[in-house]
SENUVEX-189431 format. One line per 3 residues: number of its first residue (from 1); for each residue x, y, z of N, C-alpha, C, CB. Coordinates in Angstrom, 1 decimal. Each point is the difference from the previous one (the first is absolute). Glycine has a CB too. Layout:
NUM) X/Y/Z/X/Y/Z/X/Y/Z/X/Y/Z; ...
END
This chain:
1) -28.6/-24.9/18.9/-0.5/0.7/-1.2/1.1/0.8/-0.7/-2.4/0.0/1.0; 2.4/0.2/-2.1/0.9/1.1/-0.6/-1.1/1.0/-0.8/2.2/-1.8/-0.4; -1.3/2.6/0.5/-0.9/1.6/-0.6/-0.4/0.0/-1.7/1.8/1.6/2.0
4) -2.7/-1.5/-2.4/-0.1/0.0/-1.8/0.1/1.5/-0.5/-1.8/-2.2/-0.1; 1.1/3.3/1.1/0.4/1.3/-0.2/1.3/0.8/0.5/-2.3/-0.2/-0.1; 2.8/0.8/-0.9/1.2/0.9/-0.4/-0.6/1.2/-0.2/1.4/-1.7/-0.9
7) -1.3/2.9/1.3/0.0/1.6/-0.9/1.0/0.9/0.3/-2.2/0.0/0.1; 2.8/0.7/-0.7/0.7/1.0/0.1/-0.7/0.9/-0.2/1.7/-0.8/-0.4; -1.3/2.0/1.7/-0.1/1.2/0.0/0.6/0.9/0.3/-1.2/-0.7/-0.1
10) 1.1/2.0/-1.3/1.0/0.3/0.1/-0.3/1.8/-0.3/1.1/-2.7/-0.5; -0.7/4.0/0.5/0.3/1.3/0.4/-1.2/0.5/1.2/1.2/0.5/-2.7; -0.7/-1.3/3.4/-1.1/0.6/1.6/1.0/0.5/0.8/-1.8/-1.9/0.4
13) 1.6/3.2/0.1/0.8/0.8/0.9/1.4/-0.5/0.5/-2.3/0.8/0.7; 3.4/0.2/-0.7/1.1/-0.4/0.5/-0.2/-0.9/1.2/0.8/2.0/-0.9; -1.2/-1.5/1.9/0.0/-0.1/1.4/-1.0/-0.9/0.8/0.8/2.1/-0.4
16) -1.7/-2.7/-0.9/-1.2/-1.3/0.4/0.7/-1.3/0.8/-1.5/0.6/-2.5; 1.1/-0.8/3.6/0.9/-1.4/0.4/-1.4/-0.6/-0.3/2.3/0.4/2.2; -1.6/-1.9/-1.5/-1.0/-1.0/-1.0/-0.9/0.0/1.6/1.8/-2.0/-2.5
19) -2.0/2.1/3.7/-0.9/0.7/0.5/-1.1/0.9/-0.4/1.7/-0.5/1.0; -1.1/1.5/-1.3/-0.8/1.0/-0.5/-0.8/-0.3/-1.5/1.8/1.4/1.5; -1.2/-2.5/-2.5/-0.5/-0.5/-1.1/-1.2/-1.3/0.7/2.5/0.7/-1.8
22) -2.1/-1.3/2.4/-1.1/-0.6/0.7/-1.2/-0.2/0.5/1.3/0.1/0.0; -1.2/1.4/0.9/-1.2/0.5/0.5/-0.9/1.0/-1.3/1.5/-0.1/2.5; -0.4/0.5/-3.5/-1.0/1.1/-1.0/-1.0/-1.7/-1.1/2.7/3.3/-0.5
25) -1.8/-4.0/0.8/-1.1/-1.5/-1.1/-0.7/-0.3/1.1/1.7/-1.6/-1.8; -1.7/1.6/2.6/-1.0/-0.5/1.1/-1.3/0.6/-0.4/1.6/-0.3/2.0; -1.4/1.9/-1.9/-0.8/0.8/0.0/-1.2/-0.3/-1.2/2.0/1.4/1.2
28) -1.4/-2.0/-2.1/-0.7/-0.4/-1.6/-0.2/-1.7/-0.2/1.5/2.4/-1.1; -1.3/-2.8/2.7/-0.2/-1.7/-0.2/0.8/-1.2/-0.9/-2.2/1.0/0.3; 3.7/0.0/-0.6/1.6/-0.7/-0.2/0.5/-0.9/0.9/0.6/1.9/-0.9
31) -0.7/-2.5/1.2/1.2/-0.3/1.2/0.3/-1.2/-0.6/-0.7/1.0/2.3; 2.4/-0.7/-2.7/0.7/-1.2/-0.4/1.1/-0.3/1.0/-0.5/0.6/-2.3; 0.3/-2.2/2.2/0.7/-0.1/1.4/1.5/-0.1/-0.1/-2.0/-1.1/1.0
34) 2.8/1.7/-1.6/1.3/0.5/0.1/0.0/1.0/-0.9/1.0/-1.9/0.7; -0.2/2.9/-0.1/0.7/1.8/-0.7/1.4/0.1/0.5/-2.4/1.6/0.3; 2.8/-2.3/-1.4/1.6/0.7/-0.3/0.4/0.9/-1.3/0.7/-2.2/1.2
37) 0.8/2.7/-0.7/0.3/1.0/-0.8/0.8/-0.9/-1.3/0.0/2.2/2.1; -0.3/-1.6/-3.2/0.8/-0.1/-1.2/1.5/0.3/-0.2/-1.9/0.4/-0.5; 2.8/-0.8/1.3/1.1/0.6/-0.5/0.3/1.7/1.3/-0.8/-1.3/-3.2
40) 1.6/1.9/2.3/0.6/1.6/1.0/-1.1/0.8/-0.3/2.7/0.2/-0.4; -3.6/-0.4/-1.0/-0.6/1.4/-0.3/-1.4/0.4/0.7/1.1/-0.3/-2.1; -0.5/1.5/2.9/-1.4/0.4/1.1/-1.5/0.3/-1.3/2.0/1.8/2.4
43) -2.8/-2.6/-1.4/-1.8/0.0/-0.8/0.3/-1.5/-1.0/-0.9/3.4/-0.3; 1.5/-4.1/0.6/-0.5/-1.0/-1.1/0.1/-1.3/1.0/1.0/1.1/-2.4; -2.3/-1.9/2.8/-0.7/-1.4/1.1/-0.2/-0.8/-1.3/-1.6/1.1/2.4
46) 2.2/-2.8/-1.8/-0.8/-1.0/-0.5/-1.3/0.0/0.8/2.1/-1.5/-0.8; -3.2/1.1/0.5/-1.3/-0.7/0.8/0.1/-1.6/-0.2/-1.7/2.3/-0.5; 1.8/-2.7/1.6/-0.6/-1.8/-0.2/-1.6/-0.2/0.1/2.3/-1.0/1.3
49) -2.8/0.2/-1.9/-1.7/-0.5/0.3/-0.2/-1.8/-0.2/-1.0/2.9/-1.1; 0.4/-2.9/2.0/0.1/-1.8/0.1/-0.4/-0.3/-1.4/-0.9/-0.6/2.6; 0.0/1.4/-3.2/-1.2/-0.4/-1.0/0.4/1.1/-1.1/-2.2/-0.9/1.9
52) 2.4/0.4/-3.1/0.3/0.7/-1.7/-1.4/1.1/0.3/1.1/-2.5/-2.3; -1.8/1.9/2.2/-1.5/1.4/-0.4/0.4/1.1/1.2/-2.7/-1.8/-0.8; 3.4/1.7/1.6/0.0/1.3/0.7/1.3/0.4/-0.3/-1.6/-0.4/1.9
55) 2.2/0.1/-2.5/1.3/0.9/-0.9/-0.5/0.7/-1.2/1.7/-1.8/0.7; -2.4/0.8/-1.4/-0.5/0.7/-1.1/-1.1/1.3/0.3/0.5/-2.3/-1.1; -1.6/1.9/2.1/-0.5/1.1/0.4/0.6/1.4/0.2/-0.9/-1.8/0.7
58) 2.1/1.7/0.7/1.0/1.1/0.1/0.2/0.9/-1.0/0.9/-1.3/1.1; -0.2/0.1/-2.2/0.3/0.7/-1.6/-0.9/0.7/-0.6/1.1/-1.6/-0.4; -2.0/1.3/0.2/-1.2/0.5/-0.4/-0.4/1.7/0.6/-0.7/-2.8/-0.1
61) 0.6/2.2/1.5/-0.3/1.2/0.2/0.8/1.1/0.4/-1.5/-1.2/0.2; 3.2/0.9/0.2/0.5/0.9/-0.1/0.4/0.7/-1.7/0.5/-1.1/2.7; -0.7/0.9/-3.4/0.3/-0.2/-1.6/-1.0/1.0/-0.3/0.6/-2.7/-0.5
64) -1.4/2.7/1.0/-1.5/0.9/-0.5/-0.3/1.3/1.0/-1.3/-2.4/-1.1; 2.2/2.8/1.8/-0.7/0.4/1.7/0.3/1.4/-0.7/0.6/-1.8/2.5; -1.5/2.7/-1.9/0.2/1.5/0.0/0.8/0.3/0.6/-1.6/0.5/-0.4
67) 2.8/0.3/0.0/0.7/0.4/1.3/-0.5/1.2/0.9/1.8/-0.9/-1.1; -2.9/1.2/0.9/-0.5/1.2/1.0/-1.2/-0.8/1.2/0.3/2.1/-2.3; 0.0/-3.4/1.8/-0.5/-0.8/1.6/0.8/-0.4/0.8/-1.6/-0.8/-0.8
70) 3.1/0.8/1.0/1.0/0.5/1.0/-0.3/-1.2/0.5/0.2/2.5/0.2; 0.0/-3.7/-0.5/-0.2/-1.1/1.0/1.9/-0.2/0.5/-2.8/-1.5/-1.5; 3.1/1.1/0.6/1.3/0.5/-0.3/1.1/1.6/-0.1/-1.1/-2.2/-1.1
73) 1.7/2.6/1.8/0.9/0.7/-0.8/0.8/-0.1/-0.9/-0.2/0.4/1.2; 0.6/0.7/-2.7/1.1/-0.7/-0.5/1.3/0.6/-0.3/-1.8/-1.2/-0.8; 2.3/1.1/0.3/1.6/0.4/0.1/-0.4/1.7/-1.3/1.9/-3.7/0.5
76) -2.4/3.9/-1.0/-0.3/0.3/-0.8/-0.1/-0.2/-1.5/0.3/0.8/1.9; -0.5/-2.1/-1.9/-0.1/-1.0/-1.5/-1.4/-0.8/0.8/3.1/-0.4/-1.3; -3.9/0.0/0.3/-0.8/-0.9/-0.1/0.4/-1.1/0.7/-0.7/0.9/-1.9
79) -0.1/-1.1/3.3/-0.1/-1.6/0.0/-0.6/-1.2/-0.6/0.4/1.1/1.4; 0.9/-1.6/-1.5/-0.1/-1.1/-0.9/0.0/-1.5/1.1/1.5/1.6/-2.2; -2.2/-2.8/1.3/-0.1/-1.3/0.6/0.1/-1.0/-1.2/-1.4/0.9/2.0
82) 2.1/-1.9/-2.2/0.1/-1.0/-0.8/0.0/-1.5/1.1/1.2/1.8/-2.1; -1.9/-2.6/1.6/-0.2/-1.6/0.6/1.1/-0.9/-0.9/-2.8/0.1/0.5; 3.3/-0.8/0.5/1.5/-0.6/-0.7/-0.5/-1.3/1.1/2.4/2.5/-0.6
85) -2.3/-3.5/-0.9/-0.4/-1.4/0.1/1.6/-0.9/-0.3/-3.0/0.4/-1.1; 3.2/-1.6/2.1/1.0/-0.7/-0.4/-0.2/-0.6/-1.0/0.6/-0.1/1.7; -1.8/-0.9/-2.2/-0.2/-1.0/-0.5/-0.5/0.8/-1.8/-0.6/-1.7/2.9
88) 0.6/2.9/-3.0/-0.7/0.3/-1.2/1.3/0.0/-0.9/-2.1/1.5/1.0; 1.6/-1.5/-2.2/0.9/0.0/-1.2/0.3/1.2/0.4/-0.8/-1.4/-1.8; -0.1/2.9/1.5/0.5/1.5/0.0/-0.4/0.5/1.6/-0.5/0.6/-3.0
91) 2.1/-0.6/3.9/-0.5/-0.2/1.7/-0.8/1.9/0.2/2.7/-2.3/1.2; -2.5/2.7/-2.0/-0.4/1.4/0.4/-1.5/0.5/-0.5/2.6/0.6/0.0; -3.5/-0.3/0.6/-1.6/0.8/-0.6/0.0/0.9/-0.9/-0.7/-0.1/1.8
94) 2.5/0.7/-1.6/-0.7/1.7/-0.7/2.0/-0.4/-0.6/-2.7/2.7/2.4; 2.4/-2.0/-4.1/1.4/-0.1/-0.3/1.1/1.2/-0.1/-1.1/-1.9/-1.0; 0.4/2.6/2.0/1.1/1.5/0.6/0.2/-0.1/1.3/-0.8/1.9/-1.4
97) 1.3/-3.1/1.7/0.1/-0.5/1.5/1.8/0.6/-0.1/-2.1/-2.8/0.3; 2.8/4.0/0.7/1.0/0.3/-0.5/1.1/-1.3/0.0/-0.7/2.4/0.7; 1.5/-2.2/-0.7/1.5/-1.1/-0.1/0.4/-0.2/2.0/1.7/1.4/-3.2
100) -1.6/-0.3/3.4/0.5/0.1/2.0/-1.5/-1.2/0.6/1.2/3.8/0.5; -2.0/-3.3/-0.7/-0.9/-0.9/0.5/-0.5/-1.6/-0.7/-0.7/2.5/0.8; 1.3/-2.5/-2.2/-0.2/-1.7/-0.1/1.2/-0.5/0.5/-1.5/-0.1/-2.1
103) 2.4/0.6/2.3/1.4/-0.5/0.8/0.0/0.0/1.2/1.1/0.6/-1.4; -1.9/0.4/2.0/0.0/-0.2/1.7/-1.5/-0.9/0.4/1.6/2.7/0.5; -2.3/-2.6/-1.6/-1.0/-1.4/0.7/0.8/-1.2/-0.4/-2.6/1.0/-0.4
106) 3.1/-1.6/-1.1/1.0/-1.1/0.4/0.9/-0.1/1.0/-0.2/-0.2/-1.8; 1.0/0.9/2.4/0.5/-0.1/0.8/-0.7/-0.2/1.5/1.3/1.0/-1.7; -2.3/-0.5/2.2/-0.9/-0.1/1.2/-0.9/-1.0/-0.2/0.3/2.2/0.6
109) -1.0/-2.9/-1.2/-1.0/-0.6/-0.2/0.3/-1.0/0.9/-0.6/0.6/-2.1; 1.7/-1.9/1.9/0.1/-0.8/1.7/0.1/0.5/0.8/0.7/-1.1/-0.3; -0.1/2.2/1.1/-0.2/0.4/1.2/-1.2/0.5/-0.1/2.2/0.3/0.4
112) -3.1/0.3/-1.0/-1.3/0.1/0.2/-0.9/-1.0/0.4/0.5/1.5/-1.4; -0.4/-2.8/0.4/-0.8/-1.2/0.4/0.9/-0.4/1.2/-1.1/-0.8/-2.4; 2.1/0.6/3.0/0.3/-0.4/1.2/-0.6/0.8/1.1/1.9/-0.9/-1.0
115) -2.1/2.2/0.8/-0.9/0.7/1.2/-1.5/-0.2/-0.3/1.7/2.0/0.4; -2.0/-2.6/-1.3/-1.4/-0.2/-0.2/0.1/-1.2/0.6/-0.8/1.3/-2.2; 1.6/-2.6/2.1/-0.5/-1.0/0.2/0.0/-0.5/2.0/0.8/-0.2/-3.0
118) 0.5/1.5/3.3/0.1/0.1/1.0/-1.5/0.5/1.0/2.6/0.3/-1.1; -2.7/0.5/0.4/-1.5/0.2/0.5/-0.9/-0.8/0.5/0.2/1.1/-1.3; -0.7/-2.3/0.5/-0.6/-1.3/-0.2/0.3/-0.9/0.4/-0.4/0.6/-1.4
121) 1.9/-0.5/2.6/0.3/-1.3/0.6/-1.2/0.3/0.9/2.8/-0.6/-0.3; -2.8/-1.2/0.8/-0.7/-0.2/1.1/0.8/-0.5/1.3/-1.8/-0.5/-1.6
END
């Protein structure tokens, strides 16, 4: 299988490893089955999800979240989430997706699906 969901996320605490981002989506019924980092900049994860509706979901709801429900920490900027599709005309959800992160998801996106697909060997 290959992955159809993509999200970036991005001003979550310096010091979040993707452990620690794991277990806080678990907590809220996230679990995307790969969390890598974007690039150098601390608090910014790709999420992989086998399935688009649970990317978009993510989006959604990190997009609308109070930040005084602390599911997340954040760097002290709004956390932010955008769904980033290969196959779309406009690959990004939201169009204040910064420049560092549409360059470091093009850049990671195969190595993301290769740990996704790695996953899925039999």
């Amino acid at each position: 299988p290959t992955p159809t969901g993509f999200v970036a996320l991005w001003n979550l605490q310096a010091d979040c490893t993707e452990d620690a981002l794991r277990a806080a989506l678990h907590e809220v019924d996230f679990e995307p089955e790969v969390i890598g980092r974007i690039g150098d900049t601390a608090g910014t994860f790709a999420l992989v999800f086998r399935e688009e509706y649970m990317a978009s979901g993510i989006t959604v709801a990190f997009n609308k979240l109070d930040p005084a429900k602390e599911i997340l920490q954040d760097n002290g900027e709004r956390i932010r989430a955008a769904k980033w599709s290969a196959n779309a005309v406009e690959q990004w959800s939201d169009e204040h997706v910064p420049e560092f992160i549409k360059t470091g998801m093009s850049i990671n996106v195969q190595r993301l699906t290769d740990q996704f697909i790695a996953l899925h060997r039999i």
